[in-house]
N, CA, C and O atoms as a GROMACS GRO file, in nm:
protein
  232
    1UNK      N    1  17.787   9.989  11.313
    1UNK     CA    2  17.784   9.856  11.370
    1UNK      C    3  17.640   9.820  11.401
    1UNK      O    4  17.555   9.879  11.468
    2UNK      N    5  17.636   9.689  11.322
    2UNK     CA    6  17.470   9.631  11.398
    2UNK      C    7  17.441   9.628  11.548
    2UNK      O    8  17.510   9.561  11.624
    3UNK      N    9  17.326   9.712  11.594
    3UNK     CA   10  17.267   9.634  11.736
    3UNK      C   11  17.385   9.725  11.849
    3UNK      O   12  17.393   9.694  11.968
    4UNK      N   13  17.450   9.813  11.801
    4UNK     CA   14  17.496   9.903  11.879
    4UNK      C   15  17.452   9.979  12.003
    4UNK      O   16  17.493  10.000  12.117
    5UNK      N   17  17.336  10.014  11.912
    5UNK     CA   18  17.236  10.100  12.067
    5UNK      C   19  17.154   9.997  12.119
    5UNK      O   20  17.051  10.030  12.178
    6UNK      N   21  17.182   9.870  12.104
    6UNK     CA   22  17.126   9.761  12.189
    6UNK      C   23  17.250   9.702  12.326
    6UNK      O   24  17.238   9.664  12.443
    7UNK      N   25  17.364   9.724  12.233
    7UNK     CA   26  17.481   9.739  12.310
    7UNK      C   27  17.523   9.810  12.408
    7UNK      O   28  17.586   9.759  12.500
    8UNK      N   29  17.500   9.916  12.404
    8UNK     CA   30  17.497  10.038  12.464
    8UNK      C   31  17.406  10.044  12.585
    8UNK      O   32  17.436  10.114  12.682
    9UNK      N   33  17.275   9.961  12.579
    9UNK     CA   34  17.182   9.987  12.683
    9UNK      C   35  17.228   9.886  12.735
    9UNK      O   36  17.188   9.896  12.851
   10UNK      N   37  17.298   9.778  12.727
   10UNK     CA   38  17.341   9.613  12.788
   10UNK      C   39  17.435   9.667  12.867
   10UNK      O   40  17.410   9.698  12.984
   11UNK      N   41  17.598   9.689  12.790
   11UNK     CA   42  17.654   9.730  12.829
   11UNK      C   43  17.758   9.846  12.837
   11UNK      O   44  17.881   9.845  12.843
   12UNK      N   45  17.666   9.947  12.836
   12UNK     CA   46  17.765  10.103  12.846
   12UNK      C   47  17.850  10.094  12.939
   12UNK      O   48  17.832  10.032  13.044
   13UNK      N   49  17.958  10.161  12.906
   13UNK     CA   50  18.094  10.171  12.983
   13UNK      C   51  18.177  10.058  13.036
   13UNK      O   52  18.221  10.063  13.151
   14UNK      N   53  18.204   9.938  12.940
   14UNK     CA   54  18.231   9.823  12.979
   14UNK      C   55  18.303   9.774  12.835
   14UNK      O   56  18.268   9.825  12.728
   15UNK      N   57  18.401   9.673  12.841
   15UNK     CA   58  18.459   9.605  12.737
   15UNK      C   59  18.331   9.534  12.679
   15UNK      O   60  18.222   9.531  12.736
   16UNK      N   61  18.362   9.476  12.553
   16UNK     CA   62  18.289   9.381  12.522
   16UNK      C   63  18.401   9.293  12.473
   16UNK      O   64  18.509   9.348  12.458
   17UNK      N   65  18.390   9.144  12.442
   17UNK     CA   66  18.417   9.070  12.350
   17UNK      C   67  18.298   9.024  12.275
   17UNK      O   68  18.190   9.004  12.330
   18UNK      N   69  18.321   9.006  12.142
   18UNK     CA   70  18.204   8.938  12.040
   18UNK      C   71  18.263   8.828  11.947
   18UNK      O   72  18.372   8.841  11.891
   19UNK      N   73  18.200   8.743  11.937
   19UNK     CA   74  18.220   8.587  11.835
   19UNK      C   75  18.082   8.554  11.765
   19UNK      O   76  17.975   8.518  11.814
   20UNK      N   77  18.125   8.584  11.612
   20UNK     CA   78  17.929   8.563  11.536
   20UNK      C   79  17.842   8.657  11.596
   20UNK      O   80  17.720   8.650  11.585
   21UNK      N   81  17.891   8.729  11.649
   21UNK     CA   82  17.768   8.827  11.637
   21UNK      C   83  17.704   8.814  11.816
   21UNK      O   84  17.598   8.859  11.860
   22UNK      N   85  17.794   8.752  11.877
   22UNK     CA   86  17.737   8.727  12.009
   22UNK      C   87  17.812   8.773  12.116
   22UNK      O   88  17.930   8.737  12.109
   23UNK      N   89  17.779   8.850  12.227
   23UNK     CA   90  17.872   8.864  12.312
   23UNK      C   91  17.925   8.780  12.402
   23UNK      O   92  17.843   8.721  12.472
   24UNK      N   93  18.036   8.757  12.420
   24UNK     CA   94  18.059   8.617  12.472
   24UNK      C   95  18.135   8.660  12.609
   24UNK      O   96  18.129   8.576  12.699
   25UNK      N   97  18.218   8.802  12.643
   25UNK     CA   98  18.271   8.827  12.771
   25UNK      C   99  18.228   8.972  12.779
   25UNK      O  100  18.189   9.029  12.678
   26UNK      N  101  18.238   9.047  12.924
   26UNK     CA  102  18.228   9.162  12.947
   26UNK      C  103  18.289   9.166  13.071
   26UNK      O  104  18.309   9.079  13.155
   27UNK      N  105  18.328   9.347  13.064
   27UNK     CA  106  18.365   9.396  13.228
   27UNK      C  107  18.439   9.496  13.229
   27UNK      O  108  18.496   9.532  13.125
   28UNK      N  109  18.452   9.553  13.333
   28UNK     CA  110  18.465   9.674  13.333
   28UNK      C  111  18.641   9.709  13.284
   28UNK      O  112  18.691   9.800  13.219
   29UNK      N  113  18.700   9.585  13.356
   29UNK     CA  114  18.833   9.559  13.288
   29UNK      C  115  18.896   9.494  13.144
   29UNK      O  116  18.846   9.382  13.145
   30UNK      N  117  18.963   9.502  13.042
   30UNK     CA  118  19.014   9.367  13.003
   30UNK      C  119  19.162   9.360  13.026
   30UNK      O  120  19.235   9.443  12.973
   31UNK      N  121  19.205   9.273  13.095
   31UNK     CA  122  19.323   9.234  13.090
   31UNK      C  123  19.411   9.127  12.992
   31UNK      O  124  19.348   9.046  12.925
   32UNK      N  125  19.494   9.128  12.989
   32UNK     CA  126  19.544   9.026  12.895
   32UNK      C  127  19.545   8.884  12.952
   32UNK      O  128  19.538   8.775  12.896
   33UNK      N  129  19.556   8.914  13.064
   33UNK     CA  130  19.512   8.761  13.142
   33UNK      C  131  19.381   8.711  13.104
   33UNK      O  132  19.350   8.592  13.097
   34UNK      N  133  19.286   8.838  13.072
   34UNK     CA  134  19.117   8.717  13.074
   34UNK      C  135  19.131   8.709  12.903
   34UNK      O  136  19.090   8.612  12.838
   35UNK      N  137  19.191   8.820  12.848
   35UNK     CA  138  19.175   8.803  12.718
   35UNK      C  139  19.220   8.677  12.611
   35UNK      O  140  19.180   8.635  12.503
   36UNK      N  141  19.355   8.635  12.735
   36UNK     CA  142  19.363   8.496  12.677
   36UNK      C  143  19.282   8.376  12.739
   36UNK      O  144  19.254   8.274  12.677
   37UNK      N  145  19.250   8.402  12.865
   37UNK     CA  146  19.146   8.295  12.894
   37UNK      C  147  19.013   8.273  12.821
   37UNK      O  148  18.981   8.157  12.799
   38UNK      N  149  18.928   8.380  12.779
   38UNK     CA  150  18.870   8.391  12.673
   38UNK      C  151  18.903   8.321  12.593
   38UNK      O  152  18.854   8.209  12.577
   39UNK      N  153  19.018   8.384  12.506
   39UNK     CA  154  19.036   8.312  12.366
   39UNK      C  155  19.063   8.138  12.350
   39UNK      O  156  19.029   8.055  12.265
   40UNK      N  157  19.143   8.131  12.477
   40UNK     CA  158  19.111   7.935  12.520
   40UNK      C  159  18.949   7.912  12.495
   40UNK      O  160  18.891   7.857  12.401
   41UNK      N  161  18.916   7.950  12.570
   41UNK     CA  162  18.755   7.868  12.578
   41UNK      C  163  18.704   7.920  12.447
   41UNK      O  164  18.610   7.842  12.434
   42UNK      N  165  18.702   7.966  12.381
   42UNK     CA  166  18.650   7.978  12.300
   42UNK      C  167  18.719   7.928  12.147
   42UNK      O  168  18.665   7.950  12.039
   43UNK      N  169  18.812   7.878  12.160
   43UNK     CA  170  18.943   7.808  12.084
   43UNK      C  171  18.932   7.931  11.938
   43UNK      O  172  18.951   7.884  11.826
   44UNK      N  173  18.915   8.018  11.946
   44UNK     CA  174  18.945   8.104  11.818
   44UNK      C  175  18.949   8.283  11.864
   44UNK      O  176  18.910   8.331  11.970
   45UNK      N  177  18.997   8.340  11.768
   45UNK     CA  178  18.990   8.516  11.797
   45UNK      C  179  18.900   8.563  11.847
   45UNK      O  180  18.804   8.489  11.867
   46UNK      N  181  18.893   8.686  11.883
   46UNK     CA  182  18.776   8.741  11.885
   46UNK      C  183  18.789   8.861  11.888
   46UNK      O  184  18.902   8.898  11.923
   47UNK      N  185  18.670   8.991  11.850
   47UNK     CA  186  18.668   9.124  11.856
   47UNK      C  187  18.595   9.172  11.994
   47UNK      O  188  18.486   9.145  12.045
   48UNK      N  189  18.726   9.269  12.036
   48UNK     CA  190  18.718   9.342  12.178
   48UNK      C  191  18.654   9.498  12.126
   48UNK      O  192  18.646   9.521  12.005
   49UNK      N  193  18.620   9.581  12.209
   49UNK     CA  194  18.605   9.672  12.208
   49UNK      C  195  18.519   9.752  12.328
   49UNK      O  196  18.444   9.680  12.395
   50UNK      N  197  18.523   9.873  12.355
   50UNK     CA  198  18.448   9.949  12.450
   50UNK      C  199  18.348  10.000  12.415
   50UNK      O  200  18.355  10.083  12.325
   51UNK      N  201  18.215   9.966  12.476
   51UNK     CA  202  18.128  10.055  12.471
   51UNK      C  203  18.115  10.156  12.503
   51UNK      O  204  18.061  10.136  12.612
   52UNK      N  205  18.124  10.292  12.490
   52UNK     CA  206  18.088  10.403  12.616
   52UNK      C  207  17.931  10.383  12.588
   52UNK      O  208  17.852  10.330  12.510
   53UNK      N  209  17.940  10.491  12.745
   53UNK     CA  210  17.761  10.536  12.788
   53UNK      C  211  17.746  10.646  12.736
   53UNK      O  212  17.767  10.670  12.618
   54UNK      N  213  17.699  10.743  12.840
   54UNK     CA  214  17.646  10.877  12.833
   54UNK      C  215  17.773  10.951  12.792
   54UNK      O  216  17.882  10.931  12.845
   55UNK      N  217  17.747  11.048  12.682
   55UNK     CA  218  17.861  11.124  12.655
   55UNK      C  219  17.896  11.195  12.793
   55UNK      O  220  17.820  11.238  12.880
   56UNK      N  221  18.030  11.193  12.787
   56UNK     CA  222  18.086  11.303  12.903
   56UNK      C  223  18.203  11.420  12.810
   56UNK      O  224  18.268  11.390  12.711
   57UNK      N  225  18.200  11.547  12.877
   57UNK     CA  226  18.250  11.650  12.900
   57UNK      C  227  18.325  11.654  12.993
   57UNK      O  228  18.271  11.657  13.103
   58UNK      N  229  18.461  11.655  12.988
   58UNK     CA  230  18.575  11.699  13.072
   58UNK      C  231  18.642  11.839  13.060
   58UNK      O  232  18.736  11.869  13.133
   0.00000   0.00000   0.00000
């Protein structure tokens, strides 16, 4: 993925949403409640996903 480890320093350990290449929501949650509020304002789909941070060992 483009701009990943730019991602990563923005926002590690956090959802993202992206539209064109832009991040358009974040947080530590996503719920389906913001995920459709999101997708209102923004009147089209969009790609979610998690960033992690620092690798962890459990």
């Amino acid at each position: 993925m483009e701009h990943y480890a730019e991602l990563c320093r923005k926002y590690a350990d956090t959802w993202v949403a992206v539209v064109n290449k832009k991040v358009v929501a974040f947080g530590e949650k996503l719920t389906e409640e913001k995920g459709e509020s999101i997708r209102k304002e923004i009147g089209r789909p969009f790609v979610t996903f998690f960033v992690e941070g620092e690798a962890r060992i459990l």
